[in-house]
C-alpha positions as CSV (number, residue, x, y, z in Angstrom):
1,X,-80.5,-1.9,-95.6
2,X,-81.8,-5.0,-97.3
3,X,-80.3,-7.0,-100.3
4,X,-82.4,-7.9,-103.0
5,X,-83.7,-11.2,-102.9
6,X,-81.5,-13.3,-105.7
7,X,-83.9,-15.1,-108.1
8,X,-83.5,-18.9,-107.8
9,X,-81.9,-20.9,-110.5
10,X,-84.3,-23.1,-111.9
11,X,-82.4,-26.7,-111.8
12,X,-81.4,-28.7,-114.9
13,X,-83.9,-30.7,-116.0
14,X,-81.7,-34.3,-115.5
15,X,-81.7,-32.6,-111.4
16,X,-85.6,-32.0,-111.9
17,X,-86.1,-35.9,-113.2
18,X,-83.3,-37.5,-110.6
19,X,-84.8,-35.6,-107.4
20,X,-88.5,-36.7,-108.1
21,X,-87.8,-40.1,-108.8
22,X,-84.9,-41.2,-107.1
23,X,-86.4,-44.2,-105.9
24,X,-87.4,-46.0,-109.6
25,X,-83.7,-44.8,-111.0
26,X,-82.3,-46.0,-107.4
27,X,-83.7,-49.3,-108.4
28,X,-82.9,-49.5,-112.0
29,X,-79.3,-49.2,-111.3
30,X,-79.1,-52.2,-108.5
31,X,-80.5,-54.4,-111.4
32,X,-78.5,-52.5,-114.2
33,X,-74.9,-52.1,-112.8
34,X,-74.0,-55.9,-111.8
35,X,-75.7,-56.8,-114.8
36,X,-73.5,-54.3,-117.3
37,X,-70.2,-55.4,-115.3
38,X,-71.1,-58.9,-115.7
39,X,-71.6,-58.6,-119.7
40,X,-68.6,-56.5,-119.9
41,X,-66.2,-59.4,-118.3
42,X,-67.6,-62.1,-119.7
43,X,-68.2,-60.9,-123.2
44,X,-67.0,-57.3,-124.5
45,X,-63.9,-59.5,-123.1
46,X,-63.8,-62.0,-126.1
47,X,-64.0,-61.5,-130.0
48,X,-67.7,-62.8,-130.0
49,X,-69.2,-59.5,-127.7
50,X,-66.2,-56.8,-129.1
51,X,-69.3,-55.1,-130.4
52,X,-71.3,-54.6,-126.9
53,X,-69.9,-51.2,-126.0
54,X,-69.9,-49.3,-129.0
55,X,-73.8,-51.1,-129.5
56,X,-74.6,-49.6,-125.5
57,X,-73.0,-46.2,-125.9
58,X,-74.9,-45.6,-129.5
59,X,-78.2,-47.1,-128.3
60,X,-78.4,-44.7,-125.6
61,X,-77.7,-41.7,-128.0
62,X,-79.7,-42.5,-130.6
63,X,-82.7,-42.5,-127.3
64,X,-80.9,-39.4,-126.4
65,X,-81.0,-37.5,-129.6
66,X,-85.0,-37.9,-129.8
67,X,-85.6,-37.3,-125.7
68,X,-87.8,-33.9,-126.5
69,X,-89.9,-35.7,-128.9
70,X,-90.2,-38.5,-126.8
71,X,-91.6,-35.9,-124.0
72,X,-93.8,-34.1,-126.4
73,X,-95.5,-37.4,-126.8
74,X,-95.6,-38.7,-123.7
75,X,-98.9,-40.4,-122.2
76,X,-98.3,-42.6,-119.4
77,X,-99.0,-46.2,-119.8
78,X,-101.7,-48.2,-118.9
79,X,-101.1,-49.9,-115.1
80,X,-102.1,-53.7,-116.0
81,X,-100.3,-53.7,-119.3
82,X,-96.9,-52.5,-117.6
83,X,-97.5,-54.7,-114.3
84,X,-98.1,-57.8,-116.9
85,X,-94.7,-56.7,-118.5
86,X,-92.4,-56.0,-115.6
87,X,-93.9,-58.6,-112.8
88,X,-92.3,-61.6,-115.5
89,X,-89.3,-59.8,-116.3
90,X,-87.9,-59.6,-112.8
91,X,-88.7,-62.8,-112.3
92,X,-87.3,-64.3,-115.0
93,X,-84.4,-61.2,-114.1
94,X,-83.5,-62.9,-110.7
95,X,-83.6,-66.6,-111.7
96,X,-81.2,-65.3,-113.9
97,X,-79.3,-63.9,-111.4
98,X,-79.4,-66.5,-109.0
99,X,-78.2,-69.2,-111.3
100,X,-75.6,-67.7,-113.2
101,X,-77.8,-67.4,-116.4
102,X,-76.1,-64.4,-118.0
103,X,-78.5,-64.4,-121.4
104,X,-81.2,-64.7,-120.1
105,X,-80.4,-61.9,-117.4
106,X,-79.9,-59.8,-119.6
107,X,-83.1,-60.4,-121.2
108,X,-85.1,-59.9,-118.4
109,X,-83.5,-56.3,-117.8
110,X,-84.7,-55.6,-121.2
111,X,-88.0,-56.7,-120.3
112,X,-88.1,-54.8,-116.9
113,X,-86.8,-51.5,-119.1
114,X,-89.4,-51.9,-121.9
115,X,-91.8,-51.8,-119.3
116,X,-90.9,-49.1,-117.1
117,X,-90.0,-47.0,-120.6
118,X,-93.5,-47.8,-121.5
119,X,-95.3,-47.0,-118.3
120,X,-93.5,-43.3,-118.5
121,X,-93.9,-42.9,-121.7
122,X,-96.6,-44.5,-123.5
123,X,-97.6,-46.9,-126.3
124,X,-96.5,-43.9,-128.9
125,X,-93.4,-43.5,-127.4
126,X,-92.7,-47.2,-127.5
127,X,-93.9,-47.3,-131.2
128,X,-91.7,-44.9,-132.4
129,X,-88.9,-46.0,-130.7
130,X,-89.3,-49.6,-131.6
131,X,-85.7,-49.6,-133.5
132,X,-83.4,-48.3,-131.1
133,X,-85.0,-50.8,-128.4
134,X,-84.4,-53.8,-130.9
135,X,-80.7,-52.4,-131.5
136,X,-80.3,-52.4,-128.0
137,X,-80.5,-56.2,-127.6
138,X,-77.4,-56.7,-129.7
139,X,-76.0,-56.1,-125.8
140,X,-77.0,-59.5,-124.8
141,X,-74.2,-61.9,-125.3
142,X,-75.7,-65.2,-126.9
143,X,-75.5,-68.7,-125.2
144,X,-72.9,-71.2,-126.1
145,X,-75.0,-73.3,-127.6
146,X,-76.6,-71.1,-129.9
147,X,-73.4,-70.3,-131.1
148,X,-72.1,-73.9,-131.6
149,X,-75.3,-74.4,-133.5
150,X,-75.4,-71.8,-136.1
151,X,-71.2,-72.0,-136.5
152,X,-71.7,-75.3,-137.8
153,X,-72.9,-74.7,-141.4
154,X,-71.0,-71.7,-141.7
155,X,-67.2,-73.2,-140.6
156,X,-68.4,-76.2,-143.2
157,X,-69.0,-73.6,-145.8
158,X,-66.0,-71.2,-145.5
159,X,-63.4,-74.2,-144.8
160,X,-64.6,-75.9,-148.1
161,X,-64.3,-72.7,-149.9
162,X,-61.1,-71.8,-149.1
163,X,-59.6,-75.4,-149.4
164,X,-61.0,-75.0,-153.2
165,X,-59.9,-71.4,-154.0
166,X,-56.3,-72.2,-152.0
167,X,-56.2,-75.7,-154.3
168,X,-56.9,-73.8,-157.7
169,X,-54.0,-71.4,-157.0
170,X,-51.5,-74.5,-156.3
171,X,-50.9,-75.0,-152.5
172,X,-51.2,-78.0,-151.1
173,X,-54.4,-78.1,-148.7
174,X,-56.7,-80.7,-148.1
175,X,-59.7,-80.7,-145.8
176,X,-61.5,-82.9,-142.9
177,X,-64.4,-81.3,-142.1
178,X,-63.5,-78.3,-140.5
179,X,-59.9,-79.0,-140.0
180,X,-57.1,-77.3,-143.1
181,X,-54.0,-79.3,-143.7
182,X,-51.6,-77.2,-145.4
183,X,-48.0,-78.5,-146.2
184,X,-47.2,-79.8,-142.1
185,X,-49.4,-77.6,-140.8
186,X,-52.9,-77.7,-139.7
187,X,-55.3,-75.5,-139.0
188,X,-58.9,-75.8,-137.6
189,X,-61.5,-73.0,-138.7
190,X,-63.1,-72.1,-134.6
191,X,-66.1,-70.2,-134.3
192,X,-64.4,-67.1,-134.4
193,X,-63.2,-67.4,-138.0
194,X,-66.7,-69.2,-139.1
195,X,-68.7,-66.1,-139.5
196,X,-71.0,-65.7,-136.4
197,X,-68.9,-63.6,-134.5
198,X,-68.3,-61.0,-137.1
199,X,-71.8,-61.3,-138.4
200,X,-73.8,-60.3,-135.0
201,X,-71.1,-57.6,-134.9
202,X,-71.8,-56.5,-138.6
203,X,-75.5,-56.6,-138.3
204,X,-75.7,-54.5,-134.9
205,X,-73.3,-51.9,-137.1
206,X,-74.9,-52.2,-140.7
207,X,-78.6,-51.4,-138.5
208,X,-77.2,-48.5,-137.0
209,X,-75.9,-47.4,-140.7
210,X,-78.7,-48.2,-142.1
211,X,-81.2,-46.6,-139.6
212,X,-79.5,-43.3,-139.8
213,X,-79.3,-43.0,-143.0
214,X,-82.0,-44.4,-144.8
215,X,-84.6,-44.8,-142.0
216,X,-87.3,-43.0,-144.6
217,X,-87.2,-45.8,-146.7
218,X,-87.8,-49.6,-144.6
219,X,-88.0,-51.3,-148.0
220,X,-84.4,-50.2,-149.0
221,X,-83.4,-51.0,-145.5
222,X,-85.1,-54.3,-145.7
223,X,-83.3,-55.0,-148.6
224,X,-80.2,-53.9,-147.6
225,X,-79.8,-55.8,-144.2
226,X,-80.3,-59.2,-147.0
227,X,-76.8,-57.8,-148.1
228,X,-75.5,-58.3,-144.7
229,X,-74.7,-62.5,-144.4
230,X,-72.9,-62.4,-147.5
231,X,-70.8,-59.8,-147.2
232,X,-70.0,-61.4,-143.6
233,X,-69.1,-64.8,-145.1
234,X,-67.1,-63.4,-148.0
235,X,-65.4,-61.3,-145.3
236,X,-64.6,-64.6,-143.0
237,X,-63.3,-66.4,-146.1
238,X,-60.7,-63.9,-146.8
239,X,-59.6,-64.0,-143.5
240,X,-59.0,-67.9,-143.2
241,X,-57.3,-67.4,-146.8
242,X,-55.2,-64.9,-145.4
243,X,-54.4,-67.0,-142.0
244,X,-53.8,-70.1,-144.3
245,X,-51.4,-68.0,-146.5
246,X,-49.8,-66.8,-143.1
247,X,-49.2,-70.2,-141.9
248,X,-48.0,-71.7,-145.5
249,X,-45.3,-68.7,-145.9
250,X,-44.5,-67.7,-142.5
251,X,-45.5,-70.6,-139.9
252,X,-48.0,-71.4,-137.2
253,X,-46.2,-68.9,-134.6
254,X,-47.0,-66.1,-137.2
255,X,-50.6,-66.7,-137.7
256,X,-51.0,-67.4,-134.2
257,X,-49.7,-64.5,-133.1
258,X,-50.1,-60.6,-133.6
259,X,-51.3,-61.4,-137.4
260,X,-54.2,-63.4,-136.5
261,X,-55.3,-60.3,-134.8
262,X,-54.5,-58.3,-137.8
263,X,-56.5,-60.5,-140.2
264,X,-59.7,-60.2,-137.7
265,X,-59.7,-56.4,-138.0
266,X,-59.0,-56.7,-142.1
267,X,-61.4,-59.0,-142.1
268,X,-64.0,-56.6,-140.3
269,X,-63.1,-53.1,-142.1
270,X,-63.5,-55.6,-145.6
271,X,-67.0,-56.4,-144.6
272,X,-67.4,-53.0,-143.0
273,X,-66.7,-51.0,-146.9
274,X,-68.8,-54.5,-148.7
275,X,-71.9,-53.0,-147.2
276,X,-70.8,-49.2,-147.7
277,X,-70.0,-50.7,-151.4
278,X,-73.3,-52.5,-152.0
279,X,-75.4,-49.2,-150.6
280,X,-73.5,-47.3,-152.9
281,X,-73.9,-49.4,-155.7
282,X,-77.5,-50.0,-155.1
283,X,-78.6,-46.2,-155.3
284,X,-81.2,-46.9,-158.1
285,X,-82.7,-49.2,-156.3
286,X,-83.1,-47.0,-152.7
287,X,-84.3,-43.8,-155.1
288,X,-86.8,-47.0,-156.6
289,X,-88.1,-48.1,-153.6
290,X,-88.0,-44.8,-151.5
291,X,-90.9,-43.4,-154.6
292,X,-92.9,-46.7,-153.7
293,X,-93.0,-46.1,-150.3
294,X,-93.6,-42.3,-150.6
């Protein structure tokens, strides 16, 4: 007696996509993986890329989240277009590579994933995923000297500010440039407390906020991400105020230690609920602008 054939099991549709192109993913991991693990010990390490993670892991759900419409609308690229796209980007990818050029690297992935995304997908794909792609480059940990650059205005501004608040209320503090002297104790406002840091990390968050929420309306979200650099230095000044206080009342060891960490993360849920505060605040003006754009 015979059994009855047993129907097959049609396979999961990730199995369906990894079995007919095995090759292209194959690749795109060789290029992807010692890039990732190079960002993630050489910046998700440190203070300045502490946002990298959470910015990869929502990046690829907000692509996630939109994957059927992104297959309803899927037209394959032109050839030349992604050719002109990806031939540069590798290039420029194992330079990179070669010479230790981690920015830039991680650029070039971009470029060789921009291209491949829009050779399967298509020009309307890559249109209306334009956001998440930009989000996505808040990954790329920014050179040194970009960073020593735009610090510079900012530690002049939030050093000066607190030295003047601090001298109103009666301590003793004087500044030199950068540098706090309070009482015996000095202190030098780093990168890290001058505002960069903390803004890259608020502006990757705030866009996600933003984008989820009020992604209707790009004039309220314009306006909104203006919001985003002042709240960040407001938030920066409280925390060299609150490190200075620490130092005056306590001692270098204290600020130094576990409550210079602690002033960091007040410092980033302050500038976290300024933004929350100033969307709140600023519903007229989203229900105003969301009728204009309508």
């Amino acid at each position: 007696m015979e059994m009855p054939a047993r129907a097959l099991r049609p396979q999961p549709q990730f199995l369906q996509v990894l079995a007919r192109h095995w090759p292209l993913l194959g690749g795109i991991a060789l290029l992807l993986v010692p890039t990732i693990i190079a960002i993630a010990t050489q910046s998700w390490t440190g203070e300045a890329g502490v946002h990298g993670p959470i910015v990869l892991a929502t990046g690829v759900w907000l692509f996630a989240r939109r994957w059927k419409e992104l297959r309803d609308v899927q037209r394959s690229g032109k050839f030349g277009l992604t050719l002109a796209v990806l031939i540069p980007s590798l290039l420029l990818y194992a330079f990179s590579r070669a010479f230790g050029f981690l920015a830039t690297e991680a650029i070039g992935l971009g470029g060789v994933f921009v291209a491949i995304f829009y050779g399967w997908f298509g020009g309307e794909a890559v249109r209306r995923m334009w956001f998440p792609m930009l989000y996505m480059a808040f990954v790329v940990p920014m050179p040194g000297w970009v960073v020593s650059t735009l610090t510079a205005p900012m530690k002049e501004y939030v050093s000066s500010s607190a030295t003047w608040l601090l001298s109103k209320a009666g301590y003793p503090i004087v500044r030199e440039g950068v540098t706090l002297y309070v009482a015996q104790y000095q202190l030098l406002v780093e990168d890290a407390c001058a505002g960069l840091n903390s803004l890259i990390s608020l502006t990757a968050i705030s866009l996600f906020y933003i984008y989820i929420l009020h992604n209707a309306s790009w004039r309220y979200a314009l306006f909104l991400m203006l919001w985003i650099v002042p709240v960040a230095l407001l938030a920066n000044l409280v925390r060299v105020i609150i490190l200075v206080l620490i130092t005056y009342h306590f001692g270098n060891a204290a600020a130094q230690g576990f409550l210079h960490s602690t002033a960091g993360l007040v410092m980033f849920a302050t500038a976290l609920i300024g933004i929350f505060a100033v969307d709140g605040l600023m519903t007229p003006v989203r229900k105003l602008l969301t009728r204009t754009s309508a």
